[in-house]
VOBA-1610 file (N, C-alpha, C; in pm, whole numbers, padded with zeros to 5 digits, always signed):
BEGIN
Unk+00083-00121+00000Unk+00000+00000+00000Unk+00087+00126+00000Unk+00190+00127+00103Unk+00274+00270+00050Unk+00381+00291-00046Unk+00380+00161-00148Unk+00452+00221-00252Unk+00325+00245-00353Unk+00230+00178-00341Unk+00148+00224-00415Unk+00093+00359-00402Unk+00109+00441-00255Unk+00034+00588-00213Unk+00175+00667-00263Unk+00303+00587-00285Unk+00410+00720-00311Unk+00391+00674-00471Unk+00361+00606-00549Unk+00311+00632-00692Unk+00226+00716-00708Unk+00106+00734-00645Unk-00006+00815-00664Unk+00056+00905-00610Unk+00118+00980-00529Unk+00187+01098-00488Unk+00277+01160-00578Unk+00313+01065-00637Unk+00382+01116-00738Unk+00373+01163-00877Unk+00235+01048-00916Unk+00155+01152-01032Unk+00073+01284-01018Unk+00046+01267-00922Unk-00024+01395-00883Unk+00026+01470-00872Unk+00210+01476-00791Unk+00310+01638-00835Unk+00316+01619-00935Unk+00358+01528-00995Unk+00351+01562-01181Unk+00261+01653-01217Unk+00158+01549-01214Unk+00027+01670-01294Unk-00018+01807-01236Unk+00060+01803-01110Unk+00005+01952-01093Unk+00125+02067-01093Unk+00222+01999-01101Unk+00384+02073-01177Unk+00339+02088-01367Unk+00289+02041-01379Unk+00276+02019-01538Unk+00182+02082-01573Unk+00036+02121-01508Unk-00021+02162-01535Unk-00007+02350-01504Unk+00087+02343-01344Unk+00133+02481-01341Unk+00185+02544-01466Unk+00322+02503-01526Unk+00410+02475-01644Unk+00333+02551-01762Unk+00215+02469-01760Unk+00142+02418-01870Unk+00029+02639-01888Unk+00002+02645-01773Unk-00053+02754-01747Unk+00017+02854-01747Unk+00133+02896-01717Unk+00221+02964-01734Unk+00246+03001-01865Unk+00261+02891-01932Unk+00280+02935-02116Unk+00139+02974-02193Unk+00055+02949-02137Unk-00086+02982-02205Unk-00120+03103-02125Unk-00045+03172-02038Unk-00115+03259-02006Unk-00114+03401-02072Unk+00005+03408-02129Unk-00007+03562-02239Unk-00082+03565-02340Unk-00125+03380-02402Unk-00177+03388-02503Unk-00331+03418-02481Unk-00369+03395-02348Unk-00489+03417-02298Unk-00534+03537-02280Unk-00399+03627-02228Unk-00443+03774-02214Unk-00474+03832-02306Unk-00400+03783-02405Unk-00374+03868-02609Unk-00518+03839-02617Unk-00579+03718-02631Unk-00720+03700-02667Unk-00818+03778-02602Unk-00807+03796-02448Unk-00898+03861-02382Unk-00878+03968-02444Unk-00764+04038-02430Unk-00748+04169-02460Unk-00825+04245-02597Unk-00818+04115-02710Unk-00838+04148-02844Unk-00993+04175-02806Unk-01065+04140-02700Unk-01201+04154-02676Unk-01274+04234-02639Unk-01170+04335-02574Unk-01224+04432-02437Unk-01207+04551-02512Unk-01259+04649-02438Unk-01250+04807-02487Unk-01100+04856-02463Unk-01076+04973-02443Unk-00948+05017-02462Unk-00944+05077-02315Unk-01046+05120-02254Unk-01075+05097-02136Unk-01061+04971-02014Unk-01151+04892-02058Unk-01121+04751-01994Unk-00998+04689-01955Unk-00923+04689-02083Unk-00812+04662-02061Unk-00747+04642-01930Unk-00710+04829-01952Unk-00611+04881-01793Unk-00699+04875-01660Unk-00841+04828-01700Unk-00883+04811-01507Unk-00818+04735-01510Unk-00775+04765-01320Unk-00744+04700-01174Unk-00832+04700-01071Unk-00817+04573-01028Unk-00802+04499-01107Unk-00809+04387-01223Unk-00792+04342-01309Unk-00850+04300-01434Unk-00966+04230-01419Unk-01057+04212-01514Unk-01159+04236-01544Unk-01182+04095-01616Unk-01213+03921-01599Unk-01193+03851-01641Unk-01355+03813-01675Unk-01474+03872-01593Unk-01586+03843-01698Unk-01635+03981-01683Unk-01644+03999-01836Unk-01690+04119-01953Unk-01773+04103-02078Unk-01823+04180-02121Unk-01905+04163-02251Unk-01833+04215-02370Unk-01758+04063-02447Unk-01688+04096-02520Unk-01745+04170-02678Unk-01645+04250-02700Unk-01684+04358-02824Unk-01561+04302-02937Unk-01612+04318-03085Unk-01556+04236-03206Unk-01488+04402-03249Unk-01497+04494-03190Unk-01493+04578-03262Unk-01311+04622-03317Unk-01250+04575-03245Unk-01093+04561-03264Unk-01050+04463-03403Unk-01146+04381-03375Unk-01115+04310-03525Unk-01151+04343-03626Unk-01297+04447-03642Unk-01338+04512-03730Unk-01231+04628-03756Unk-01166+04689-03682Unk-01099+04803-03717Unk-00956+04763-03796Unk-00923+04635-03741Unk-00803+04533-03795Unk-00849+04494-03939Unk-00970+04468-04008Unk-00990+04385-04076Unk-01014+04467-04193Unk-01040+04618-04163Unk-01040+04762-04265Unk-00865+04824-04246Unk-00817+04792-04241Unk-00681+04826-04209Unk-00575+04788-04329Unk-00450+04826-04327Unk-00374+04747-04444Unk-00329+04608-04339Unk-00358+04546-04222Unk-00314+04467-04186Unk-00317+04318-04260Unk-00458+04296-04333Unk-00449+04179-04436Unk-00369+04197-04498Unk-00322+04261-04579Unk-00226+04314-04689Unk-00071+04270-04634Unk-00054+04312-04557Unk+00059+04278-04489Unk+00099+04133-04418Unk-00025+04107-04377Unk-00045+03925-04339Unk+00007+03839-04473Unk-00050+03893-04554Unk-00065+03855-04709Unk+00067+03816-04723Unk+00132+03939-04736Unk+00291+03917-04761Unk+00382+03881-04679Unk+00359+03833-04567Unk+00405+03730-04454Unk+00400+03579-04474Unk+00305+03552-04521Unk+00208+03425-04560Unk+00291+03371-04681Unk+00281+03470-04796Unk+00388+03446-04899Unk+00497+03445-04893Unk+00564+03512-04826Unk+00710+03514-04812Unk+00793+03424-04726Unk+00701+03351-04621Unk+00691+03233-04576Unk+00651+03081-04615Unk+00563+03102-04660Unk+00571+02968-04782Unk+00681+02987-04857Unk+00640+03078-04912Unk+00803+03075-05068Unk+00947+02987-04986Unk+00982+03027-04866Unk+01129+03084-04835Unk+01108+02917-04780Unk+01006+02927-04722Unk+00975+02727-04669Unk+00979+02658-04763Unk+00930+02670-04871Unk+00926+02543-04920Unk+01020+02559-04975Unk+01124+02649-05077Unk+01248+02657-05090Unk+01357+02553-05010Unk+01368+02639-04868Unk+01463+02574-04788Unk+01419+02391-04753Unk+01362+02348-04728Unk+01309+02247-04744Unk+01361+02141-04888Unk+01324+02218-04984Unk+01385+02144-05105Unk+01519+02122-05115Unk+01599+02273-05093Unk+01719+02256-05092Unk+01809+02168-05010Unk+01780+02255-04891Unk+01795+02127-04727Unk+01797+01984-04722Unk+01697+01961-04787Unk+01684+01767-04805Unk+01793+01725-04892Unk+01811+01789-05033Unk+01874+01790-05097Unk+02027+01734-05079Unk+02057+01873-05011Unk+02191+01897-04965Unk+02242+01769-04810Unk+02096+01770-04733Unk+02164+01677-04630Unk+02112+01522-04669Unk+02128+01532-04762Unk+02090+01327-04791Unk+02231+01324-04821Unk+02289+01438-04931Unk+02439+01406-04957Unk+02511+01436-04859Unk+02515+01491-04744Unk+02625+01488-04632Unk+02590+01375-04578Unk+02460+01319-04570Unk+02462+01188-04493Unk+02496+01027-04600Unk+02482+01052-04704Unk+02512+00917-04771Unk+02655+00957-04846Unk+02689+01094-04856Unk+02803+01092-04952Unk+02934+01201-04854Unk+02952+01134-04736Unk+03052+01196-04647Unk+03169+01238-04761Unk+03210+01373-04720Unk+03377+01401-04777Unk+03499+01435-04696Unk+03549+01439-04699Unk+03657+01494-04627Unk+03664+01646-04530Unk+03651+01620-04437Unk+03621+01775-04377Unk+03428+01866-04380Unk+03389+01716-04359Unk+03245+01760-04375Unk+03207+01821-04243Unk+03228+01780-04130Unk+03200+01822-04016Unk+03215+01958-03997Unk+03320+02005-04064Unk+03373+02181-04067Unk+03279+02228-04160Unk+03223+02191-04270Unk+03146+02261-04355Unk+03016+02222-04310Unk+02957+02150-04193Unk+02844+02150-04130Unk+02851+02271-04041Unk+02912+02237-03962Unk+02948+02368-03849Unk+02935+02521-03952Unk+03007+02526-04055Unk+03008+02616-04146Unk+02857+02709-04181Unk+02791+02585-04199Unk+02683+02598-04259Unk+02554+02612-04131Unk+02588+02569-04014Unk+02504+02599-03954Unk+02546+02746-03890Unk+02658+02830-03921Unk+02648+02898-03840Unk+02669+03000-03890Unk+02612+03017-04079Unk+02495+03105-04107Unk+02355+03119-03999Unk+02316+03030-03937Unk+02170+03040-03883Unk+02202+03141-03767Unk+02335+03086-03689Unk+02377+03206-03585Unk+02420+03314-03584Unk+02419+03351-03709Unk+02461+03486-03762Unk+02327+03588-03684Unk+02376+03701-03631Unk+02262+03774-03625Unk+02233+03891-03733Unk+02098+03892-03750Unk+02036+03978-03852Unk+02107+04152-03827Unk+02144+04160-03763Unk+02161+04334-03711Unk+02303+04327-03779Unk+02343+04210-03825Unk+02518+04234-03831Unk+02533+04224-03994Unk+02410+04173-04072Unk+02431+04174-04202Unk+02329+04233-04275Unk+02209+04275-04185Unk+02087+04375-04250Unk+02133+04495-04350Unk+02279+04565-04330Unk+02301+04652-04371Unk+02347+04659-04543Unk+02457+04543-04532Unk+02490+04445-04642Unk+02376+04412-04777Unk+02271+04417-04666Unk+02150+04345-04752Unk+02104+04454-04844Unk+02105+04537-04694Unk+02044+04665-04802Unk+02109+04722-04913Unk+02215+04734-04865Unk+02312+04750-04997Unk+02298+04728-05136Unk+02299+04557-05081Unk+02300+04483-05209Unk+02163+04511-05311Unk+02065+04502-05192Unk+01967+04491-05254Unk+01898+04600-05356Unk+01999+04744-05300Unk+01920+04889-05346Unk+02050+04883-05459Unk+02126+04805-05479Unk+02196+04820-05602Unk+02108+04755-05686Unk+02051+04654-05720Unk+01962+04558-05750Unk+01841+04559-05799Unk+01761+04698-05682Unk+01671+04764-05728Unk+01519+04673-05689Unk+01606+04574-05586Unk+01485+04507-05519Unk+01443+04511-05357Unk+01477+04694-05368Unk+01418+04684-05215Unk+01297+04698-05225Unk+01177+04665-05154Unk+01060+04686-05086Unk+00973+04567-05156Unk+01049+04476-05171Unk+00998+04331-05288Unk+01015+04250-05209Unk+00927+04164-05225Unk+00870+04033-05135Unk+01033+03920-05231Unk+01067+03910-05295Unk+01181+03797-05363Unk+01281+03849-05294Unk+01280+03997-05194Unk+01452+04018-05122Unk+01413+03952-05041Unk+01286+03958-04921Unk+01280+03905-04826Unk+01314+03735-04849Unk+01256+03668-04929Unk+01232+03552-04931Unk+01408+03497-04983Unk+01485+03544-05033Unk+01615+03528-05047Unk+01683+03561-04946Unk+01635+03638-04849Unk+01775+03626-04745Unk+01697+03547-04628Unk+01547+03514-04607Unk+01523+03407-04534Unk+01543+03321-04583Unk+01518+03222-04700Unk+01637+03141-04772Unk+01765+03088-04698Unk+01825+03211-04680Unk+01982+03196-04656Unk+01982+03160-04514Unk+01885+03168-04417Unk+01901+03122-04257Unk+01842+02995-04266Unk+01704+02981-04349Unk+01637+02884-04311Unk+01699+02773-04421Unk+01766+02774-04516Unk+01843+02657-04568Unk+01914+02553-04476Unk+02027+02697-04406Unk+02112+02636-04306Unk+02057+02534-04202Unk+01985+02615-04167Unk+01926+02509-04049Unk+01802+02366-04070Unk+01811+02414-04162Unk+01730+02283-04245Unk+01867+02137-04311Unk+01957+02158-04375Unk+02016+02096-04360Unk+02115+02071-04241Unk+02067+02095-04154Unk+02146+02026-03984Unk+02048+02029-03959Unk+01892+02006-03932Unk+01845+01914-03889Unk+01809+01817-03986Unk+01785+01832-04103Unk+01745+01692-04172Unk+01847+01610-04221Unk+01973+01659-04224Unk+02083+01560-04187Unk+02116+01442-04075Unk+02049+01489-03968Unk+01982+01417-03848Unk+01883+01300-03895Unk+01820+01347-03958Unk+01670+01213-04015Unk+01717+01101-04045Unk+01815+01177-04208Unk+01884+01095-04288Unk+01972+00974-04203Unk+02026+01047-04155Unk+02138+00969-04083Unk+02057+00837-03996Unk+01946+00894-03951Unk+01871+00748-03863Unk+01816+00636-04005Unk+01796+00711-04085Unk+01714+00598-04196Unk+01835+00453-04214Unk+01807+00353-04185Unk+01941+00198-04231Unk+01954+00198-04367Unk+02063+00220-04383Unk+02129+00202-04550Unk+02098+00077-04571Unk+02045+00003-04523Unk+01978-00162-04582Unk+01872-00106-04651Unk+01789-00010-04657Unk+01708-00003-04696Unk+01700+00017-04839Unk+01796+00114-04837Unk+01835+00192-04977Unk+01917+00139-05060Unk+02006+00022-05003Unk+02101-00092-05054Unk+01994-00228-05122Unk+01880-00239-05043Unk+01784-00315-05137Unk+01709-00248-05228Unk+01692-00124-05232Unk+01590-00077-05355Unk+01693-00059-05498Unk+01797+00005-05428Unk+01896-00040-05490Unk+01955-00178-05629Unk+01935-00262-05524Unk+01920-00380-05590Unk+01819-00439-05665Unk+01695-00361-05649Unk+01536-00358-05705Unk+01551-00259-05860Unk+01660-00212-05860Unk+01668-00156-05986Unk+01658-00009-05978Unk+01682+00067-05860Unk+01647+00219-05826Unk+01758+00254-05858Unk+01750+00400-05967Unk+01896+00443-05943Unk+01885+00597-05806Unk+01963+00665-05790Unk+02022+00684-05676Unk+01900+00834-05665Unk+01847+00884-05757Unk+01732+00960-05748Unk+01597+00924-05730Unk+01596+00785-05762Unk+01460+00718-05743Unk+01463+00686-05573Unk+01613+00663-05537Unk+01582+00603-05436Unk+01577+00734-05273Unk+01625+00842-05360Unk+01581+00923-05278Unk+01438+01023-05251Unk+01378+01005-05353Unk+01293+01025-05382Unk+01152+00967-05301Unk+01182+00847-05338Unk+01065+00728-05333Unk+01088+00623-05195Unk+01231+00601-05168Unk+01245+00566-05047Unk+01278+00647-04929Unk+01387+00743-04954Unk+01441+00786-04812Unk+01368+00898-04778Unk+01313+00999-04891Unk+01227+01137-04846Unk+01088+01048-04758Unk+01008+01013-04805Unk+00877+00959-04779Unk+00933+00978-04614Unk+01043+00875-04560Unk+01057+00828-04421Unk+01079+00918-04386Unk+01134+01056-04396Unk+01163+01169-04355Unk+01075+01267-04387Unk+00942+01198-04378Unk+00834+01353-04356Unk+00800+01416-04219Unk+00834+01297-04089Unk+00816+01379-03971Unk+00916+01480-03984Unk+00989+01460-04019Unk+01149+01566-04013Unk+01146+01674-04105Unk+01031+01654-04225Unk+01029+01750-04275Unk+00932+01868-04212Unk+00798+01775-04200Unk+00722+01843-04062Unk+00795+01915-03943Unk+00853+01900-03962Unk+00949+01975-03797Unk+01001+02092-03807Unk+01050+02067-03954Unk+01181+02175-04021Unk+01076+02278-04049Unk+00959+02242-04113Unk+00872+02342-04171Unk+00825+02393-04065Unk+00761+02384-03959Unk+00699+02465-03909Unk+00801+02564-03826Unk+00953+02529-03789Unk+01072+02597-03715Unk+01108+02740-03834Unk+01083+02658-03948Unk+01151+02769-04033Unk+01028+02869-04121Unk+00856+02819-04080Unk+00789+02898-04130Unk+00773+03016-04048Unk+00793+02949-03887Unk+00738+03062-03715Unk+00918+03188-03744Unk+00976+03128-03810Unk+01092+03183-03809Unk+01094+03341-03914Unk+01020+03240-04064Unk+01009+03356-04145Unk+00860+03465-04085Unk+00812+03391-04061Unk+00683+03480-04009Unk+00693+03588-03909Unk+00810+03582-03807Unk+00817+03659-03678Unk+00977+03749-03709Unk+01018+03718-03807Unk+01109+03787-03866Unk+01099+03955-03818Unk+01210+04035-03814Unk+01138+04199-03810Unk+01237+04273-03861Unk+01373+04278-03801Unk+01483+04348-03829Unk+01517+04351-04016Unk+01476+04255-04016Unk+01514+04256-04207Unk+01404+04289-04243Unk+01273+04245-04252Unk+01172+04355-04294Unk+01129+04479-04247Unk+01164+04520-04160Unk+01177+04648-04111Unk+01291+04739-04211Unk+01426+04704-04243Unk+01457+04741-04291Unk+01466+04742-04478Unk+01447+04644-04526Unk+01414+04614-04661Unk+01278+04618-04708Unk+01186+04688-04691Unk+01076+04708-04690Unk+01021+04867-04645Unk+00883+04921-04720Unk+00913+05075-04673Unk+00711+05023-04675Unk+00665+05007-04805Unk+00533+05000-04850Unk+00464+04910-04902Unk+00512+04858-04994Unk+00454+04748-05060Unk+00445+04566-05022Unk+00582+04590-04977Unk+00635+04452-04963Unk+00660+04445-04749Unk+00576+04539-04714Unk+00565+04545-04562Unk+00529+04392-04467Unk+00527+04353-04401Unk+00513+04234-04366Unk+00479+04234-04195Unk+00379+04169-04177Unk+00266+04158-04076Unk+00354+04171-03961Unk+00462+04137-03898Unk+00542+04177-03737Unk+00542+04369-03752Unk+00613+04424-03867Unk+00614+04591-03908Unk+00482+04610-03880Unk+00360+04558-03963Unk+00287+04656-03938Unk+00234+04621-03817Unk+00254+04526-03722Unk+00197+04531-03609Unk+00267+04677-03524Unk+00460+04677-03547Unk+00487+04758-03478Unk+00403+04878-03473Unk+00375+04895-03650Unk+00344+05044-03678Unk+00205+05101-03613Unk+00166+04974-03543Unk+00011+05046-03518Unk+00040+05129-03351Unk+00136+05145-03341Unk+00206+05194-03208Unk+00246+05330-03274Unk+00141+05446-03196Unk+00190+05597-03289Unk+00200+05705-03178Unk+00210+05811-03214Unk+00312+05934-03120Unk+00175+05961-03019Unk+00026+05921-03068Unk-00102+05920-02988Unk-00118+05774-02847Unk-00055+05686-02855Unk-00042+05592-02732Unk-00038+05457-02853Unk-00053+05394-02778Unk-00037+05205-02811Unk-00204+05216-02756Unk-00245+05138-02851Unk-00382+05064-02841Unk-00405+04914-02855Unk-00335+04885-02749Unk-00350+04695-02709Unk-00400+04641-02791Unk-00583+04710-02777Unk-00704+04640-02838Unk-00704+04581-03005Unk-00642+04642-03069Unk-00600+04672-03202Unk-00470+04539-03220Unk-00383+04622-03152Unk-00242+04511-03143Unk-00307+04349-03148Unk-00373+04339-03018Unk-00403+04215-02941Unk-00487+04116-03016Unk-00594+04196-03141Unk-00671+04152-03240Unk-00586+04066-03363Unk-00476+04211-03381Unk-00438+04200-03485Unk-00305+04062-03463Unk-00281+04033-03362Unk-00157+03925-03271Unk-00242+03757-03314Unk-00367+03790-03263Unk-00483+03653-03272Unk-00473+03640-03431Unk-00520+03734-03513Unk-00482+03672-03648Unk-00405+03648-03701Unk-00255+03664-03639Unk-00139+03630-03710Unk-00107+03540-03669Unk-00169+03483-03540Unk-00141+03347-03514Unk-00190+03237-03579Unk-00309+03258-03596Unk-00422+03157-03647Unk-00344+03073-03808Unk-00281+03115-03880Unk-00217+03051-03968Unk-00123+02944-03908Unk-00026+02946-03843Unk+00076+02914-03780Unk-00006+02755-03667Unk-00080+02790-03603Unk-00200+02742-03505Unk-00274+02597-03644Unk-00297+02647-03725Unk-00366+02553-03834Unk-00270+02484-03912Unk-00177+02556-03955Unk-00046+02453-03992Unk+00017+02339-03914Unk+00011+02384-03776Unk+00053+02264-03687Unk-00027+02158-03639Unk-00179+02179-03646Unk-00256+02109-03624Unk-00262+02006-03744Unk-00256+02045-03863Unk-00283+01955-03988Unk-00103+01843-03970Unk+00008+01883-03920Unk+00124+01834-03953Unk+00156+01768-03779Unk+00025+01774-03731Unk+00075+01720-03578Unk+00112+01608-03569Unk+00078+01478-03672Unk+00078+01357-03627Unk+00251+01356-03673Unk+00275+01409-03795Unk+00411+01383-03830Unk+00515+01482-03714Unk+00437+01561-03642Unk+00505+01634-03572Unk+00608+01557-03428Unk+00461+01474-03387Unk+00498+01381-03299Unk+00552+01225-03341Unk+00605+01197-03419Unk+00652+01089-03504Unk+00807+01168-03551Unk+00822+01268-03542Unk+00934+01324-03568Unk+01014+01329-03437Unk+00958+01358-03353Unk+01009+01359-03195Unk+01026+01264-03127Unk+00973+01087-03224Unk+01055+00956-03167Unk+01112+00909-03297Unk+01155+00987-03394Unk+01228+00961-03488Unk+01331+00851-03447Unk+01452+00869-03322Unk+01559+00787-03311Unk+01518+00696-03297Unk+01388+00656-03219Unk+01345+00516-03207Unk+01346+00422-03356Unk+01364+00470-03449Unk+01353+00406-03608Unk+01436+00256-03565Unk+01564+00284-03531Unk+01662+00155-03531Unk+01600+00109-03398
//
């Protein structure tokens, strides 16, 4: 009986450590929502104000706004730069994992640490380049220099996948008559869709929440949904209500992408278990 009462003692700190945990991280997202609900008033009572008669009217003012417009080109410039890096990434790490060279480990490290580069140290560069070019305020600059982070880190983690898949596998299709594109194709990608699932959603939350480079490569056209959130912050105050609306719809993409890629999400996260 008392190892059985210190088992039950012990799920129960679990679950109520876990569920603390668990509340803690849902709790800003809870406020953003309330917030997106309440008047501009409501808000700042003290103290807060948790049943109210919620008003849509923040989303109406969001939804006449250039904020779609700008979602728009978040949305795009995030797919584009995803599914890009993704292609390339797989690409590139099937051959570091089946076709080792000499000094690969240094040109991994190499390559991942484009991703650690910080944006403030080459934004300027960009601009440069880009106003020689004549493609500033264009959705193809953004999506080329997210490209250049989210490649990197796409091939170091899906070099990881690769590496768990058994070369028995690919050594019999092999022998089935595959040549070396069929067999990446048709055998080793397929097994590496949790991993692609993984990569995509790290490197879509990545291009999406982006700011320092669209803040700066961008003025009007090619503006992108984190800017214009800043911009709704003017020399008259910050209006939460607005922000907090406009926060809920930029999530909701991101929120539906992971839900549709959950099962491969969690199949990616016992990936090592393969062998």
């Amino acid at each position: 009986m008392r190892e059985e009462a210190k088992i039950v003692i012990r799920r129960v700190v679990f679950l109520v450590v876990a569920l603390g945990i668990t509340l803690a991280f849902m709790f800003p997202l809870v406020w953003v929502v309330l917030a997106s609900l309440k008047t501009r008033l409501e808000i700042f009572v003290l103290p807060p104000k948790w049943i109210f008669l919620p008003t849509l009217q923040n989303y109406r003012d969001i939804l006449h706004s250039d904020f779609l417009y700008q979602l728009k080109n978040s949305l795009l410039v995030a797919a584009i730069s995803t599914g890009v890096s993704l292609v390339f990434g797989s690409l590139t790490a099937y051959g570091f994992s089946r076709y080792p060279i000499r000094g690969s480990d240094n040109i991994l490290f190499w390559i991942l640490s484009l991703r650690m580069l910080p944006p403030i140290a080459v934004v300027i560069p960009f601009y440069l380049l880009f106003r020689s070019l004549g493609l500033l305020d264009t959705t193809l600059a953004l999506v080329l220099v997210y490209c250049i982070f989210n490649i990197s880190f796409s091939i170091w983690v899906l070099k990881g996948f690769f590496d768990e898949i058994p070369i028995e596998l690919e050594e019999a299709a092999k022998l089935d008559g595959y040549s070396p594109a069929q067999v990446f194709f048709r055998v080793s990608l397929p097994l590496v869709r949790p991993g692609l699932a993984t990569t995509a959603i790290f490197c879509l939350i990545q291009s999406l929440n982006e700011f320092l480079v669209a803040l700066t490569l961008t003025t009007r056209k090619a503006v992108t949904a984190p800017v214009g959130l800043a911009k709704l912050q003017t020399f008259l105050g910050t209006d939460w209500g607005r922000i907090s609306a406009a926060a809920v719809i930029f999530m909701v993409p991101v929120v539906v992408f992971t839900v549709f890629v959950r099962n491969e999400l969690i199949r990616g996260m016992s990936f090592g278990r393969m062998r």
